[in-house]
MARBAKE-318394 format. One record per residue: residue in three letters; x, y, z of N, C-alpha, C, CB in turn. Coordinates in steps of 0.05 Angstrom, whole numbers, plus 5000, padded with zeros to 4 digits. Each point is the difference from the previous one (the first is absolute). Last residue first. Glycine has a CB too. Layout:
ALAXYZXYZXYZXYZ...
This chain:
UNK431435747238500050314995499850104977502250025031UNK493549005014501950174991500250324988500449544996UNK493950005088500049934971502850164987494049944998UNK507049645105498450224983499849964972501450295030UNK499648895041501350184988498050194975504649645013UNK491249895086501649944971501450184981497049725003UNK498149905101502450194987500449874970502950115050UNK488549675019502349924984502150224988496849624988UNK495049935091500750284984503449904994496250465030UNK493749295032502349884987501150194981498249555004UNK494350245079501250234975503149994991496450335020UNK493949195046503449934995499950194963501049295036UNK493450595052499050134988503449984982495050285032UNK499749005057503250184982499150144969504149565021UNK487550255061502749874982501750204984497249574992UNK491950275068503250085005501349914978500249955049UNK488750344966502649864978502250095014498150044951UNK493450255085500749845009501949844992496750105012UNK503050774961498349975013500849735019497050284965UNK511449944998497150104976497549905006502849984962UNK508650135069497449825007497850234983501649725058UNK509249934917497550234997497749775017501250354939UNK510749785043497449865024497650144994502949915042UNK505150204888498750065022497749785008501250494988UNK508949504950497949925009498550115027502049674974UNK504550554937499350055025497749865009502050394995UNK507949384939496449955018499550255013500149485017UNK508250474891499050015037497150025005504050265012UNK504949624907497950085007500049905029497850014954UNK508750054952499850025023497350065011504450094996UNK498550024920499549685002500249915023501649924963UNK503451065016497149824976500249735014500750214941UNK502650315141501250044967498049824990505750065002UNK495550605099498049664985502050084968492249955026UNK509650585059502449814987498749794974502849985055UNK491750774996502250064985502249834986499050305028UNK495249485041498650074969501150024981497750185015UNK506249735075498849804989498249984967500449975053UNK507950365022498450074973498249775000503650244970UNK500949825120501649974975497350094979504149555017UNK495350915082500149714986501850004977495449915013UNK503150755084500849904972500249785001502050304987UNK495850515084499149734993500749944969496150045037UNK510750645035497649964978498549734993502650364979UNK505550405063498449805002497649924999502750025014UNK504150624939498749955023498449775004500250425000UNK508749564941498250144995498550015028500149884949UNK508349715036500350235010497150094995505450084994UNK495249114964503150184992499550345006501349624953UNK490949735078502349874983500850344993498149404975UNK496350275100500350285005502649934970498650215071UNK492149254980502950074993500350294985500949474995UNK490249655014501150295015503550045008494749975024UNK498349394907502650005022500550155007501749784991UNK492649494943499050315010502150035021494550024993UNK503249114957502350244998500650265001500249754985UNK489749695004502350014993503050055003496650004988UNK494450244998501150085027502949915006495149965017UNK499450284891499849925016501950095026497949714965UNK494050864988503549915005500849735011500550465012UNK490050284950501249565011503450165000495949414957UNK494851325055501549924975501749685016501050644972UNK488449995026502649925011502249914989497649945024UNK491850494982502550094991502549895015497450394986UNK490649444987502949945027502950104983497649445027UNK490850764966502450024992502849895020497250384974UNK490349525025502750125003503049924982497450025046UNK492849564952500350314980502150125014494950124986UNK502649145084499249984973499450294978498049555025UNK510450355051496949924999498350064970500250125054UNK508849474995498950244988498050014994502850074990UNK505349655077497949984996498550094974500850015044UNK508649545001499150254992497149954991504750184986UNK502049375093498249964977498950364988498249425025UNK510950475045496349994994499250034980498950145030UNK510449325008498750264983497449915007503250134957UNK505549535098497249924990499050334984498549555049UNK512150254978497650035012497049974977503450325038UNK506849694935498649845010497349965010503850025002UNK501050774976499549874977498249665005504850334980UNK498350595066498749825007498549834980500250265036UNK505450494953501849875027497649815002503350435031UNK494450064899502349844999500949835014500750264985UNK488750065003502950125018501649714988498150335059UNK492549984888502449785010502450155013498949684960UNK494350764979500550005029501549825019496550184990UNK501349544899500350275016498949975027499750274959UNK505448795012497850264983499850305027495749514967UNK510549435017499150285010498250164980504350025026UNK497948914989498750214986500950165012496549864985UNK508249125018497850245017499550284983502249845051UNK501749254895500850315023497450075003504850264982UNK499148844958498650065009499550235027500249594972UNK505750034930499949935030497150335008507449715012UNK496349984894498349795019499350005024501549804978UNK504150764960500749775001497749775013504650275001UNK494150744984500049794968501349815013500750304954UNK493649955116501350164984500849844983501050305027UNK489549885038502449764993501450114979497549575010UNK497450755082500750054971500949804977501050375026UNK489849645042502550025006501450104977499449675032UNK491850255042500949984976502950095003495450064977UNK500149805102499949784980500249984965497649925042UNK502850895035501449645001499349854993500950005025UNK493850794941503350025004501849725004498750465022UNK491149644955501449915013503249974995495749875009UNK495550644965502349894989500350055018501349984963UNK488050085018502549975008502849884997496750085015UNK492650404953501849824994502850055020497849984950UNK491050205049502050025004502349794991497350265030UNK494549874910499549905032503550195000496249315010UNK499050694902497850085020500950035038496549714957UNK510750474951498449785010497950035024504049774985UNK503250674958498250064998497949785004502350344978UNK507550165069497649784997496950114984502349805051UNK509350524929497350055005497449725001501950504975UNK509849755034497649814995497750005006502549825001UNK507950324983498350125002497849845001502250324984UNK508949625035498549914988497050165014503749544986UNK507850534975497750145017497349794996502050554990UNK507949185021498050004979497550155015501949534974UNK509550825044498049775005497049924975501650185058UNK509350334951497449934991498449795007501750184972UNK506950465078499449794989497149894983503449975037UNK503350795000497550054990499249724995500850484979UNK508749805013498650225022496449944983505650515014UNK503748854967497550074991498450125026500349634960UNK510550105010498850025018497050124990504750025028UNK504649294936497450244986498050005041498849754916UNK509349595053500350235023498750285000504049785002UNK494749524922502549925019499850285013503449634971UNK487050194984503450044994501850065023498850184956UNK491649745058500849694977503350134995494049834960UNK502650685127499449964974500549754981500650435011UNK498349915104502149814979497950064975502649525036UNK493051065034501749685002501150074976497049585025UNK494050915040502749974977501749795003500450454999UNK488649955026502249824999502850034980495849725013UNK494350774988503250175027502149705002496150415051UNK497649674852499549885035502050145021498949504984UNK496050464904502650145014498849905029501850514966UNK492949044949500650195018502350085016496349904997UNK497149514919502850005016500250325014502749604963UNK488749835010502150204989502449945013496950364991UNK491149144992503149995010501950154988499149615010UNK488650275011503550184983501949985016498350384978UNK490849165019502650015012502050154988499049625015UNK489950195008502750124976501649965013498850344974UNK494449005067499950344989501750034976499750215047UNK497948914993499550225024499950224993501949805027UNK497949524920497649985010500550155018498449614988UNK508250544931499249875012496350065014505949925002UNK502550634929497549925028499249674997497150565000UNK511950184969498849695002497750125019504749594995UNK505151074960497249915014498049704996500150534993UNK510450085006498149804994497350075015503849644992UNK504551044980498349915012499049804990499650355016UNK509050434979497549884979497849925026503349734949UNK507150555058498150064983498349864993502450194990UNK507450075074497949814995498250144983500549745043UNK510350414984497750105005497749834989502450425002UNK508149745033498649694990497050265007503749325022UNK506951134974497549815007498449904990500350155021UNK509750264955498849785030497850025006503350015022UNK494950094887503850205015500049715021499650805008UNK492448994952500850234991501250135018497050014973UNK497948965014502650095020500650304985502749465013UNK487649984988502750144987501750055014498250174974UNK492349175022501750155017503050094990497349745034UNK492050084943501850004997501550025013498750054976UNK491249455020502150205016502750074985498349795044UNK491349904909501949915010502350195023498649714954UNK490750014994501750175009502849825008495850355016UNK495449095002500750264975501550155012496150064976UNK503248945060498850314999501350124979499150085048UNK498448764980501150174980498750365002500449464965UNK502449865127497650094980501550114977496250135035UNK510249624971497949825013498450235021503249484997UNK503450904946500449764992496749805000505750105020UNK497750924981499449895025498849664981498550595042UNK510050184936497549954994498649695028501850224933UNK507450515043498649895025496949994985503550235047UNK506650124905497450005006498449705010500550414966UNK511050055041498249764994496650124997503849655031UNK504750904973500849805011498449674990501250435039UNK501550544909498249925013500249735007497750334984UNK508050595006499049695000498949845011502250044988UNK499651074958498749815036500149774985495950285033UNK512250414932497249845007499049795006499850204982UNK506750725033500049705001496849824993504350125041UNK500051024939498449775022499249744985497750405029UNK509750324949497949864989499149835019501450034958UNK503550985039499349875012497749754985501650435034UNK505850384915497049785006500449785020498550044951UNK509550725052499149724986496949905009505349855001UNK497951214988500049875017499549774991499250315025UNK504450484925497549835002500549805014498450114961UNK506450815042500549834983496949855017506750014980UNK498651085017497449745003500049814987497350235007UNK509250655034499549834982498049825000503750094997UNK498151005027500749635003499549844983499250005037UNK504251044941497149785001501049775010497450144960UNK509150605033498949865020497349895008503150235006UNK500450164911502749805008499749895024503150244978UNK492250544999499049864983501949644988497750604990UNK504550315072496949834994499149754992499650354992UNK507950164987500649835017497549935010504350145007UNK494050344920502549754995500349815022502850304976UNK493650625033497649804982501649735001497750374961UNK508250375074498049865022497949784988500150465026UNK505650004903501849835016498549875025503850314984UNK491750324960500349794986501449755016500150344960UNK499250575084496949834985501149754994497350374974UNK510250175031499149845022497549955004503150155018UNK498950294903501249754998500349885029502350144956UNK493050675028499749774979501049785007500250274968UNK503150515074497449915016498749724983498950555018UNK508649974942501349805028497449855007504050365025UNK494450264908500649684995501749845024500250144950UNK496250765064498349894983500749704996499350454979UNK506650175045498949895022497649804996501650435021UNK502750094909501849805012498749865024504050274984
């Protein structure tokens, strides 16, 4: 008798056991959004190889590729790059941590020294109008003031990148810290949109405008 009492509270503990498996159900697939791509950046005038992409993936805008062009001064490679500038996005009340600038590279492979003249080159944007440059080291607060010529010497490398200057504004928008911000500029280009850069090049005793032209055009199809 005891025998089967003990049996059957086995059986009866197995049961309730076995009535308190949780439960598991399948969480909904997460589908990440896909990247759009804004525009590809080919360099028009000079004709260069290669081209830039620029994608918007989630909220951010990330870049890909590269041009390249030589000339009588060297190689040149143009990218797009991340900057400590922020601002206004192309969409209604879009905020962009990072703004893109054009990286620009440029190995002299020329016998003499070559120089760019900051103040006298310039930006020009898809409407026509004409902005003071920033490039790297450039103080904000002293946008105005006179730049020094960059130097490079013959078989060196210059690593710099163009912004223009443009609508540059120190502020503090919707409670954030206060900060140097612009509106987009790369970021907003669409197919059939384009932009100058023109540098001041002196080249031994040769002065003149080194003018790089560049076009946005819509990606190939998917």
């Amino acid at each position: 008798m005891t025998g089967l009492l003990l049996a059957a509270a086995i059986a009866l503990l197995s049961g309730c056991a076995g009535s308190t498996q949780p439960q598991t159900s399948m969480a909904p697939a997460v589908v990440a959004a896909s990247p759009q791509i804004l525009h590809r950046l080919v360099l028009a005038a000079p004709k260069g190889e290669g081209s830039l992409e620029l994608r918007r993936e989630g909220e951010v805008y990330r870049a890909y590729g590269g041009i390249v062009v030589a000339d009588d001064v060297g190689q040149w490679r143009f990218a797009y790059t991340k900057t400590s500038l922020e601002g206004a996005g192309p969409a209604a009340g879009e905020w962009i941590d990072g703004l893109h600038a054009l990286s620009v590279v440029v190995i002299n492979t020329s016998p003499r020294d070559v120089q760019i003249d900051w103040d006298r080159s310039t930006f020009v944007d898809p409407t026509g109008r004409t902005h003071r440059i920033i490039h790297r080291g450039v103080q904000l607060n002293q946008l105005s003031a006179p730049m020094v010529p960059s130097v490079i010497a013959a078989g060196a490398t210059l690593n710099e990148f163009v912004f223009p200057a443009g609508g540059v504004t120190f502020s503090a928008p919707g409670g954030r810290a206060s900060l140097w911000n612009v509106p987009a500029v790369f970021e907003r280009l669409t197919p059939g949109a384009g932009f100058s850069v023109v540098l001041a090049i002196k080249a031994g005793d040769a002065v003149g405008p080194r003018t790089f032209r560049f076009a946005a055009v819509a990606p190939p199809p998917a």
